[in-house]
C-alpha positions in Angstrom: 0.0 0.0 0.0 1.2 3.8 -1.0 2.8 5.3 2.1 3.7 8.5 1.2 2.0 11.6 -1.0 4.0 11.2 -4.0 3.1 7.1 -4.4 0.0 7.7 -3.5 -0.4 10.2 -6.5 1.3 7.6 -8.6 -1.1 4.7 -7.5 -4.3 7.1 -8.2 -2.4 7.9 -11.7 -2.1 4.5 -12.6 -5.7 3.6 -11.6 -7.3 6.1 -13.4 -5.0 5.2 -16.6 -6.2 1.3 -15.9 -10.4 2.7 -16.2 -9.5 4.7 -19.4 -8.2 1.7 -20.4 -10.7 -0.5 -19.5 -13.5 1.9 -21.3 -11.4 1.7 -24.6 -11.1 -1.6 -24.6 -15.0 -1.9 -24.1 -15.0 0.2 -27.6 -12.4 -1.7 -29.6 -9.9 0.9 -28.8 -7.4 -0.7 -26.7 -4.7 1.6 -25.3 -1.0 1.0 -24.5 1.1 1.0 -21.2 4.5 2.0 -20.6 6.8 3.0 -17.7 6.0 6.7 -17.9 2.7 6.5 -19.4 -0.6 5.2 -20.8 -1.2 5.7 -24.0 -3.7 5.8 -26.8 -3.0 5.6 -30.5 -6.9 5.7 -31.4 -9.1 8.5 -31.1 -10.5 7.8 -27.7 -14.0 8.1 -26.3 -15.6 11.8 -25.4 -14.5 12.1 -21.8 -11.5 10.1 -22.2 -7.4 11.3 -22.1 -5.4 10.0 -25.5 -2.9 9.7 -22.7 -2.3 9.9 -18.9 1.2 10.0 -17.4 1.9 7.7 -14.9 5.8 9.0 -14.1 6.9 12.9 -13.0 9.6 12.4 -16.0 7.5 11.7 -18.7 8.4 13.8 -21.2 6.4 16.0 -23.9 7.6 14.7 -27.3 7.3 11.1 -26.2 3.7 11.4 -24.9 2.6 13.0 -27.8 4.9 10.2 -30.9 2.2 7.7 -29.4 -1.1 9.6 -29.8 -3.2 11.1 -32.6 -3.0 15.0 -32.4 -4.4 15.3 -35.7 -8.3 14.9 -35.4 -10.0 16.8 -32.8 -10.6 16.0 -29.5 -7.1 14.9 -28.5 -6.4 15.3 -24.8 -3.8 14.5 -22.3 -4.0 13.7 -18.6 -0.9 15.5 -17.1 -1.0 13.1 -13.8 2.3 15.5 -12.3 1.6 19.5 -13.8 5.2 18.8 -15.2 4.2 18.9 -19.1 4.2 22.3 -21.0 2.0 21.4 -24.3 1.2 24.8 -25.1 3.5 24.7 -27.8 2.0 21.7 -29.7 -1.0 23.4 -29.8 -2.7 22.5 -26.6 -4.4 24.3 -23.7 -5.6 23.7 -20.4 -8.7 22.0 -19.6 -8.9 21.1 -15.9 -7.1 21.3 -12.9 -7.8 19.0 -10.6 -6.1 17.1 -7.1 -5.6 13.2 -6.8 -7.6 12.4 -3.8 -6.2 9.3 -1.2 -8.8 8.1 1.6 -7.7 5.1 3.8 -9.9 2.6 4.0 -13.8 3.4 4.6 -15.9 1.7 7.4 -18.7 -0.4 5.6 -21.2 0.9 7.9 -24.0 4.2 7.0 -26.0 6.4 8.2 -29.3 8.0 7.9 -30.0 8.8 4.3 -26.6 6.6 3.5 -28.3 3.4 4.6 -30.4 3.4 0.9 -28.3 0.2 -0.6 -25.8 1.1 -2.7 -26.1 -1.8 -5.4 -24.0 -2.7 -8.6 -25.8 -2.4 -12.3 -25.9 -6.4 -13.1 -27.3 -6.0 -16.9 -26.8 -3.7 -20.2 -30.8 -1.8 -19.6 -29.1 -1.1 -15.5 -26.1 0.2 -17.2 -27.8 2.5 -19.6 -30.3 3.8 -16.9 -27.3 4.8 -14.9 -25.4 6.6 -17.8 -28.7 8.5 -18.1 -28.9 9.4 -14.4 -25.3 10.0 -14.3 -25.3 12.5 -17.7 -28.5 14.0 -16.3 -29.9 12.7 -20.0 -28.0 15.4 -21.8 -25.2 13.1 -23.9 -25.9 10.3 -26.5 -26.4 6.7 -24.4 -23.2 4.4 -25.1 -20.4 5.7 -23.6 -19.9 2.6 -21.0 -20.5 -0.4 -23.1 -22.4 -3.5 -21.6 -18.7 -5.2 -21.7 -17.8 -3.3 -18.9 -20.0 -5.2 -17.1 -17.9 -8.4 -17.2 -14.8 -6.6 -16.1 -14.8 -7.7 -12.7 -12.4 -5.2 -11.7 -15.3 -3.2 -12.5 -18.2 -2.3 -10.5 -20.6 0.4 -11.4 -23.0 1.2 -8.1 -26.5 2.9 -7.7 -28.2 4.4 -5.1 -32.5 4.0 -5.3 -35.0 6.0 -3.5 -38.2 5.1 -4.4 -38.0 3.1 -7.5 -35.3 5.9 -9.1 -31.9 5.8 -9.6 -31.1 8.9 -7.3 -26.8 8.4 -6.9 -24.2 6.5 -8.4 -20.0 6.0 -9.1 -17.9 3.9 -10.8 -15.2 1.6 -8.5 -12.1 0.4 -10.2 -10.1 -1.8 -8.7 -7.4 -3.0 -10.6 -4.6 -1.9 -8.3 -3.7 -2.4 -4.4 -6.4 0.9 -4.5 -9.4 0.9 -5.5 -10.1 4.4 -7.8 -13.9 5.6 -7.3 -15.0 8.2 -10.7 -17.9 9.6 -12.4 -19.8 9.9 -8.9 -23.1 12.0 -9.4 -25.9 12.4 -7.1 -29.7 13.7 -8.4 -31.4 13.8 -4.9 -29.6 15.1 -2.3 -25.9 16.3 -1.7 -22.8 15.3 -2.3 -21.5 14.6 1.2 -24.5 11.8 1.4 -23.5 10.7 -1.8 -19.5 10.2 -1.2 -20.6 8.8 1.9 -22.8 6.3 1.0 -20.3 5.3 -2.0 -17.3 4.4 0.2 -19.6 2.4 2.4 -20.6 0.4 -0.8 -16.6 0.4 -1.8 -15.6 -0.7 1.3 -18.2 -3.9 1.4 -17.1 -5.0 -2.0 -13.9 -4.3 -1.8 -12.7 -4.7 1.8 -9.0 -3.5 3.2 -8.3 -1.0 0.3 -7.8 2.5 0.4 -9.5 4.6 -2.1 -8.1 6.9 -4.8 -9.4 9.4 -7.6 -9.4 12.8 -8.4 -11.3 15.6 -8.3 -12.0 19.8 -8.6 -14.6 22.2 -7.1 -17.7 21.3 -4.8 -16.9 17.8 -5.3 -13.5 17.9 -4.0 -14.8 19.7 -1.1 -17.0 17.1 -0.3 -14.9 14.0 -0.7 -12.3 16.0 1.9 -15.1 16.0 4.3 -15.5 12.7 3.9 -11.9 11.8 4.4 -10.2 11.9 1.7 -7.1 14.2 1.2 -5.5 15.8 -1.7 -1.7 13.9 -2.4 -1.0 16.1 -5.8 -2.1 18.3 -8.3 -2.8 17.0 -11.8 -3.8 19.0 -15.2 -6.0 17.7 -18.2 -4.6 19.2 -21.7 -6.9 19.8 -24.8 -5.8 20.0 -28.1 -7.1 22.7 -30.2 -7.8 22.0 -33.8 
């Protein structure tokens, strides 16, 4: 287990390049790992980095000979805030902090005790990509083939019949990286709170990782977490 704030930035870095992965493979897109970073030859799904360093030395020129710069859309996950792209043409996104929480107690409270329950089938998993983009993007992002990753869990929260909260646990790695948490009735404390206590039942012992910016960084540091380094997303402009 990460024991210090740089490792612990490295081990969230190369979870989150393992669930970029993971989504590209689901689309026929599989990406490519080296020592300083992962990388993506294709045109990757909206959302998704081209690349996301997993090393403070990863240079420029060799991040950007293994990905496509030339259609639009290409971006790149600067895991360290040590890449300058401005002068291939790229600008910043996002600024954001890797997050580290030690392991979460299983146990709820109050509005948290609604069961937190994984998406078992492909009409789940496109309900909850509805809830999660609030209905506003094209269905299809997450493929059904995620669901048979079972390093892969995606989790729901119900009140009433509706899908009301949700995340994505990854847990390829001694950590377990929790993303694309969203929550449609109530707040976002409740809704970190209620998606460690799921994390922690399905995957006991591990200490959580991610990253996040703005409210909902503020709310996962109230629930524990703290910030172990900065990171920046890159966007290429066509």
């Amino acid at each position: 287990m990460p024991t210090d704030e740089e490792s612990r930035a490295r081990a969230a870095a190369r979870n989150n390049a393992e669930w970029c992965d993971a989504v590209c493979r689901a689309h026929g897109l599989p990406g490519a790992f080296d020592a300083d970073a992962w990388t993506n030859a294709h045109r990757t799904p909206r959302y998704y980095p081209d690349a996301v360093t997993l090393a403070a030395t990863a240079s420029a020129e060799h991040v950007l000979d293994r990905i496509d710069t030339a259609s639009p859309g290409c971006s790149v996950k600067d895991s360290f805030t040590r890449l300058d792209l401005t002068g291939a043409g790229f600008r910043v996104l996002l600024e954001a902090e890797w997050i580290y929480r030690p392991q979460p107690d299983p146990v709820s409270t109050g509005l948290l005790d609604i069961p937190w329950k994984p998406v078992r089938d492909g009409a789940g998993l496109m309900e909850w990509e509805a809830a999660w983009s609030d209905r506003q993007d094209e269905l299809g992002l997450f493929p059904s083939e995620l669901l048979t990753d079972h390093m892969v869990i995606f989790l729901g929260a119900r009140l009433g019949g509706r899908l009301i909260a949700g995340c994505v646990a990854n847990s390829r790695s001694l950590v377990v990286g929790v993303s694309n948490l969203f929550v449609l009735d109530g707040d976002l404390d409740t809704a970190w709170a209620g998606a460690l206590a799921a994390i922690a039942r399905h995957s006991p012992g591990r200490a959580v990782v991610g990253y996040e910016h703005g409210d909902t960084l503020a709310a996962a540091l109230r629930q524990g977490f703290r910030p172990v380094g900065q990171l920046r997303v890159w966007l290429h402009d066509p």
